[in-house]
N, C-alpha and C positions, 0 to 999 in steps of 0.2 A: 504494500500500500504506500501510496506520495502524499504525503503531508500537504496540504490547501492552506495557507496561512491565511488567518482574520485577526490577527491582534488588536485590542483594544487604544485605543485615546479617548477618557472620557475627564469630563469636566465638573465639578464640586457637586454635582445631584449626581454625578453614575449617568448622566446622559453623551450619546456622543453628538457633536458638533455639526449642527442642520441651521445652515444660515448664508449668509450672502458677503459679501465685497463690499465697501462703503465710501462713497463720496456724495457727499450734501450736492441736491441738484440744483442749489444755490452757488455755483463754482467750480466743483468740478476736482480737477484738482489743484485747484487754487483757494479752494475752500476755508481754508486758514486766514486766505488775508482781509474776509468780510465774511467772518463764522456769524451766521443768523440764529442762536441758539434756541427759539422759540422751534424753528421750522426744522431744526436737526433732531428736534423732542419729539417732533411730529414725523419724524421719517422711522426714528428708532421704535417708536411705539405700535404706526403699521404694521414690521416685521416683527416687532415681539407679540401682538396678536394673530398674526399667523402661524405662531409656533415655533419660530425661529427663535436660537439660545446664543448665536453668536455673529459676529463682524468679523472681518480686515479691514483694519484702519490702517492709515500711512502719514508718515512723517514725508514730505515731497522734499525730498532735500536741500535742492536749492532755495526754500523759504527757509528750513528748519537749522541750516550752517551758513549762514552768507559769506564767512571768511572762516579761516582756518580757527580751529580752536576757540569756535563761540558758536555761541546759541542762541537763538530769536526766544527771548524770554517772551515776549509777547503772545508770539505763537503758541507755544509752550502750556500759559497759562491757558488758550483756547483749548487745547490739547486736553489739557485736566477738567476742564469744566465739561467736553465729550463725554469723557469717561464718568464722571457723576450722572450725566444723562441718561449714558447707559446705564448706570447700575439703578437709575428711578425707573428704567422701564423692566428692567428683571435680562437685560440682552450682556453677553460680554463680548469682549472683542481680542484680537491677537493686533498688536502695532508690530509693523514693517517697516526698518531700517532706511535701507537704502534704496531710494524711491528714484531712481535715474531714469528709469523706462518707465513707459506711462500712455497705453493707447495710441496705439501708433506711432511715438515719438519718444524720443529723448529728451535731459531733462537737466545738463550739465551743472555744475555747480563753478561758478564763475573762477576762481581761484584754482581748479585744479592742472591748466598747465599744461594740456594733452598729456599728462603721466599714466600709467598704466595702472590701471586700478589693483591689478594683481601683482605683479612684480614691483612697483615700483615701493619700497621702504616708507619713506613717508606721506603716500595714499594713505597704505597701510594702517600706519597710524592713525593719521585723520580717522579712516573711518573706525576703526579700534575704538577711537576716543567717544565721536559719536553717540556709536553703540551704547557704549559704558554708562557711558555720561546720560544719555536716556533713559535705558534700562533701569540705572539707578533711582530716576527722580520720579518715574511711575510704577515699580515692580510691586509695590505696596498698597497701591489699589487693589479693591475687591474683583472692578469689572476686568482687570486682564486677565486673559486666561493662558496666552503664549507669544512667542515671538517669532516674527520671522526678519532675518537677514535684510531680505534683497524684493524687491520684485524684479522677477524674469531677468535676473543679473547676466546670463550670456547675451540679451540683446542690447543693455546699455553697457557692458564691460568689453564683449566679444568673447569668442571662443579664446580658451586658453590652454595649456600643453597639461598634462594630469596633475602633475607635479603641484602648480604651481595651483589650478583648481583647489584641488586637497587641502593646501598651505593657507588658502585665500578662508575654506571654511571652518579651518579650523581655529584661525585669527579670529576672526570674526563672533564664531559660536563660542569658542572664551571669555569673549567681552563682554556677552550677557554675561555667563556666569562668574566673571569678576565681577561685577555688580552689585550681585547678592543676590540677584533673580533664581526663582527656583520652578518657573513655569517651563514646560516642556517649548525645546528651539527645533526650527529649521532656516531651509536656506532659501527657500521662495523661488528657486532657480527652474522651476517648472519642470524637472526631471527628464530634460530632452537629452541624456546624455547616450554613450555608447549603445549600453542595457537595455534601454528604450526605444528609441530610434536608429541605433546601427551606425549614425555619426558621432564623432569623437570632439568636443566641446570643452571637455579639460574635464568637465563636473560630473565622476562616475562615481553611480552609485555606492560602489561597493566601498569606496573611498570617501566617501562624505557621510558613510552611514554609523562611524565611528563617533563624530561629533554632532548627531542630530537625535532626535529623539521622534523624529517620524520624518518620512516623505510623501512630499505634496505634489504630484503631477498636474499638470495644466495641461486641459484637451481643449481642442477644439476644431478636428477634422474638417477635412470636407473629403468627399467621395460621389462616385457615381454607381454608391449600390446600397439598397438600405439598410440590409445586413450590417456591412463594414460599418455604416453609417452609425448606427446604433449603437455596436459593438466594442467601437473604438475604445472608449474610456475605461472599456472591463478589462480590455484587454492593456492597457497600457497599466490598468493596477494591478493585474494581474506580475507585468514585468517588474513592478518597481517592488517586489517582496522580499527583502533585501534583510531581516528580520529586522524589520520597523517596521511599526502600523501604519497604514497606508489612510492620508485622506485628501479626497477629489478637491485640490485647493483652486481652482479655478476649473469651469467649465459654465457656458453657456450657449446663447447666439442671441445675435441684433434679430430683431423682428421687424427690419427694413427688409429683412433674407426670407422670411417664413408666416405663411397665414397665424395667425390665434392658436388653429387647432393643433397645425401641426407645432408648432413651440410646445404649445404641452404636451403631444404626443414624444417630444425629442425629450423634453425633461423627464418624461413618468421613465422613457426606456433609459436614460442613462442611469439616473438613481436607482432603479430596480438592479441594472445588470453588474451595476459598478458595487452595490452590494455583494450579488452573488461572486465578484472578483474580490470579494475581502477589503474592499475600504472601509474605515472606518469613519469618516467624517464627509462632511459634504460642504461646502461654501460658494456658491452661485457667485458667478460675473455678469449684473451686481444686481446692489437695490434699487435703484432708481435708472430712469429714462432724464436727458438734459434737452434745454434748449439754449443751448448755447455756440448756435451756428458760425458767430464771428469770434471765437475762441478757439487757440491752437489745446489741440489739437484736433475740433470736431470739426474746423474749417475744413481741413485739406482728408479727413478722417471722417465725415455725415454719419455713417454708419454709426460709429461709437455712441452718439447719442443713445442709441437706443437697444441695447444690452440690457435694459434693466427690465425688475420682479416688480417693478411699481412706473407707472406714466407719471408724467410732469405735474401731475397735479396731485400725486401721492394714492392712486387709485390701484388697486390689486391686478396684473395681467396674468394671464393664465399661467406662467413658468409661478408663480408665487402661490397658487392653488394647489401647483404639484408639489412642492416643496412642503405646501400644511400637513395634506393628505399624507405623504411620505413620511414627515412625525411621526404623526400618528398611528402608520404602520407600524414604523420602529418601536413604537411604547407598546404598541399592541401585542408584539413578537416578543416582548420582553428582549431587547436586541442585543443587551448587554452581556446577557446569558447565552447568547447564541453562539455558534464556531462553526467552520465547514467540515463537516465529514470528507476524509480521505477519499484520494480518489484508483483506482486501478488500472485508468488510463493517463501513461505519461505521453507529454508533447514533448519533444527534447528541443531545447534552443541554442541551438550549432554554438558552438564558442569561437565561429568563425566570424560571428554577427558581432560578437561584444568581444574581442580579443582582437589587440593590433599584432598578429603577428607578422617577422616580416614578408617582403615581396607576396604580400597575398594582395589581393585588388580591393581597393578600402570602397570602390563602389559598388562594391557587389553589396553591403553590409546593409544599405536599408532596402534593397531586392530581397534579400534574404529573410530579412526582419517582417516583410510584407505577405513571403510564402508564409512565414510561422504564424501570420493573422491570420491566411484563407485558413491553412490548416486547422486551427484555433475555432475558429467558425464553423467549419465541418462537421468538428470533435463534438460539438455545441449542440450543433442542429442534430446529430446521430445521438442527442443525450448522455452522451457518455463523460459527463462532469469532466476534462481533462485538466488535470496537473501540469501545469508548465516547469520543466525542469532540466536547469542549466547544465550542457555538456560538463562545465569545468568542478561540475561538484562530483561526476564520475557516472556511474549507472544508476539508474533507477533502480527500486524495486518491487514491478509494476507487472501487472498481465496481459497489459494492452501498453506496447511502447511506439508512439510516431516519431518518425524523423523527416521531418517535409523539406524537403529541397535538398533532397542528400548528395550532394556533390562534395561537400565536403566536411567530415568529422575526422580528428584527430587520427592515425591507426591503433593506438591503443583500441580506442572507442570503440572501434569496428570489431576488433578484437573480444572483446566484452557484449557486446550486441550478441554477438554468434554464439557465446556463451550461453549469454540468457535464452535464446530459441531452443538451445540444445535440452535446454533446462525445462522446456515446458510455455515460455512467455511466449505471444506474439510481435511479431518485430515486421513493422510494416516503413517503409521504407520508397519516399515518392521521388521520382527522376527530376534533376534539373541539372544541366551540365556547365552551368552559368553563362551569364549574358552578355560578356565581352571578350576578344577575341586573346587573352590571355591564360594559357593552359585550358580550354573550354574543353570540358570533359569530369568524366565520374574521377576522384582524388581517390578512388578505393582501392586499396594495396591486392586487394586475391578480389574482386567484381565477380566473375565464375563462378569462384567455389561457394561466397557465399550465399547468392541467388542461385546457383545451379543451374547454372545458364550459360550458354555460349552467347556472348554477345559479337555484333557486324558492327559497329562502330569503327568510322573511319573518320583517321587523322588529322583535326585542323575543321574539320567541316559540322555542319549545325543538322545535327542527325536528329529527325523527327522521333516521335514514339507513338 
């Protein structure tokens, strides 16, 4: 049997974290520099009557540091008066760091220099200090309930080498807990690293899972099939199980893209499936709809307006209906107490997809990452609960083992595959001889012996099946 991970994050009631993304539709993310606090009482209280127990808030940081080693005390104090808000309406929230990206755009902090947000020492610092420095002067409220790092830090930092990824969150995820903060941290960094998508971004999982205390993946597909379509987010939590609890920290869509119906038809399938993939938390992008047309970023960005669980005028849209209901669910199932039963069928995911090794073709890796979705899908639709389970942790041990796109697993692996058939498993195994004209063909040291086949493959050429 394969172990199905569902680990728990829950929050001072034993509940886990069913809520939204937050910016007053009063600014945006400028919200700090004319905080309306009558009408931000009146956004938080919506969602805390529909059942929602939590936010993401953000520090935008070019308001929150205008120069090196200071702080907009101003803001600050708006900052704290949020958080009384929230805790009159019964809602908590997680505050977010390093707010550089931000809907389509970037978000510089005037002082930094072009320096490298990663490598360069005294970024570093800066944002160290930040951190610290925040963390400290709010961790002692009621309404926080965690932290995160960064929003979407590879699109305002950029991809970085692993090294230095690793180095950047482990800085960082220290600096809460220099603090004296003791609520659980992550990196915000949307989980698009090797493990997940097959390109290599600096920020892997298996390396940031040392200084986190959960991983937040950010979906937001698009596709031309509605399977995948659906599916996406389960399966992306599915990838990030890394032994941390896993929760859907961003996922939505603009209803400039989607009737009524279908927004709620796309909310009910992700939070149901992304369930059955073992998330534990849920946080919708966002709570509100803006009209803020002559405002970067919804100028050059229309769309962004309209991501939100609430219209401009504070009224309920149908993704916020799903989101009640889905509570509700949750309290219903007693969700707390729940775990996924083992499964019998393993997926295996190539270590070819998430491992650089060398002279192998780094763009075969999100092709590959994409057969192990159909695969995935298949498993799904034929019922058969499968276990996603990384080549590099060794064999399963499983009755039903897939390996989709088998061109290429290590030859130990192969080795151990044969094993386990000899043994009684099923060991099914689907053709792809990959898709660029670089060694294209089966990597399998004895192909023959182990399918018991003569293969006609010939040399160099893209042989049908």
């Amino acid at each position: 049997m394969v172990d199905r991970p569902s680990l728990k994050l829950l929050n001072d009631e034993r509940q886990a974290w069913v809520g939204a993304n937050f910016w007053s539709r009063a600014g945006g993310p400028q919200m700090w520099r004319s905080f309306d606090a009558n009408l931000v009482r009146g956004e938080l209280e919506v969602l805390a009557r529909f059942g929602l127990n939590v936010t993401r808030s953000f520090f935008y940081w070019p308001d929150f540091m205008p120069a090196p080693y200071t702080i907009d005390e101003r803001l600050c104090d708006r900052y704290g008066r949020f958080l009384d808000l929230s805790a009159e309406a019964g809602i908590d929230t997680i505050p977010t760091f390093i707010v550089g990206h931000m809907s389509g755009a970037n978000w510089d902090v005037p002082w930094r220099g072009g320096r490298d947000l990663y490598r360069d020492g005294w970024m570093l610092a800066q944002q160290a200090w930040f951190i610290r420095t925040m963390a400290a002067r709010f961790k002692d409220h009621p309404s926080v309930a965690g932290w995160l790092i960064s929003n979407e830090m590879p699109l305002y930092g950029g991809a970085t080498d692993n090294e230095s990824g690793r180095a950047w969150g482990e800085i960082t995820a220290q600096a809460v807990r220099a603090s004296g903060a003791s609520q659980p941290v992550s990196l915000g960094d949307g989980a698009w690293g090797i493990e997940v998508t097959g390109v290599d971004n600096g920020f892997r999982l298996r390396d940031v899972s040392h200084c986190v205390d959960f991983i937040g993946p950010h979906s937001y597909p698009m596709s031309d099939d509605i399977l995948r379509q659906h599916l996406a987010a389960a399966f992306i939590c599915e990838l990030c199980h890394v032994g941390r609890p896993v929760v859907l920290e961003e996922f939505g869509l603009s209803t400039d893209f989607v009737s009524p119906e279908n927004a709620a038809t796309y909310y009910r399938q992700v939070l149901h499936t992304s369930l059955l993939g073992g998330a534990t938390g849920w946080i919708a992008w966002n709570n509100t709809d803006f009209d803020l047309p002559d405002q970067e970023p919804y100028r050059h960005h229309p769309f962004e307006q309209h991501f939100g669980i609430t219209d401009v005028r504070g009224n309920p849209k149908p993704p916020l209906v799903e989101l009640q209901e889905f509570r509700r669910i949750l309290d219903r199932i007693d969700f707390t107490r729940c775990s996924r039963l083992p499964s019998q069928t393993a997926l295996v995911v190539s270590s070819y997809m998430d491992t650089d090794y060398p002279f192998t073709v780094r763009e075969e890796r999100p092709i590959l990452r994409d057969i192990t979705f159909h695969a995935y899908i298949a498993a799904r639709e034929a019922d058969l609960s499968p276990a996603l389970w990384r080549e590099s942790d060794g064999v399963p041990d499983a009755d039903l083992i897939l390996v989709p796109g088998g061109k290429q697993l290590n030859a130990p692996t192969w080795s151990d595959l044969e094993e386990l058939a000899a043994k009684g498993a099923t060991v099914y195994v689907s053709y792809w001889p990959g898709s660029t004209a670089v060694q294209r063909g089966p990597w399998h040291p004895f192909f023959n012996d182990f399918f018991g086949v003569e293969h006609g493959l010939r040399y160099g050429l893209l042989d049908t099946v």
